[in-house]
C-alpha positions in Angstrom: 0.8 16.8 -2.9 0.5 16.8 -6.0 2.3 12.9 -6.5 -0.6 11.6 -4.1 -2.8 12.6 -6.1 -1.5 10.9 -9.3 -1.1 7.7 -7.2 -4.8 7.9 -6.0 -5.8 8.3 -10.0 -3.4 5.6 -11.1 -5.0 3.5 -8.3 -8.7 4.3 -9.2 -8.2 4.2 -12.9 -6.8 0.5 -12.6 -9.7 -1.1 -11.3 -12.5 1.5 -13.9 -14.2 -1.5 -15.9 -12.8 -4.4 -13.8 -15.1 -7.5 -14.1 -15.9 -9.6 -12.2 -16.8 -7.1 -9.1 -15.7 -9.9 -6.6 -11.7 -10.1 -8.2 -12.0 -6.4 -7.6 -12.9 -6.0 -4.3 -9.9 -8.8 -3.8 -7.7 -7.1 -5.4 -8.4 -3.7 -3.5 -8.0 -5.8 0.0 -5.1 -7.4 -1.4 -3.0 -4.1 -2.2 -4.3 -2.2 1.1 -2.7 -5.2 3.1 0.2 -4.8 1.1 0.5 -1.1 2.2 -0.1 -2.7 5.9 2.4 -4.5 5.3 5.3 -2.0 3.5 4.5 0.7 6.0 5.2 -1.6 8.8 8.7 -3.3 7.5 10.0 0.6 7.6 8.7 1.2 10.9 10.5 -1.3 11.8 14.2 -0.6 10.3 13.6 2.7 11.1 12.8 1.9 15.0 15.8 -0.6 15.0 18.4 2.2 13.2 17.3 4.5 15.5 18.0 2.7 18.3 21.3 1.4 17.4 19.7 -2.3 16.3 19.6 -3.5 19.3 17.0 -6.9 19.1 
């Protein structure tokens, strides 16, 4: 528990005193979708291993 919450301070400490406010908001998007996208690549190998990878 205790490495989410260093993650979730890293994350919040890298945008403290970010200017412009629009390249920050960006930015957040930008990494959430990149999460989106992470989380659903090892869904994915992990569906196909689990099923023998089988397409």
């Amino acid at each position: 528990m205790g490495t989410l919450t260093h993650f979730r301070n890293v994350y919040l400490e890298a945008f403290e005193n970010c200017r412009p406010a629009f390249i920050v908001v960006l930015l957040k998007i930008y990494s959430l979708f990149s999460v989106l996208m992470i989380s659903m690549a090892i869904y994915a190998f992990a569906f196909r291993a689990i099923n023998g990878f089988r397409f």
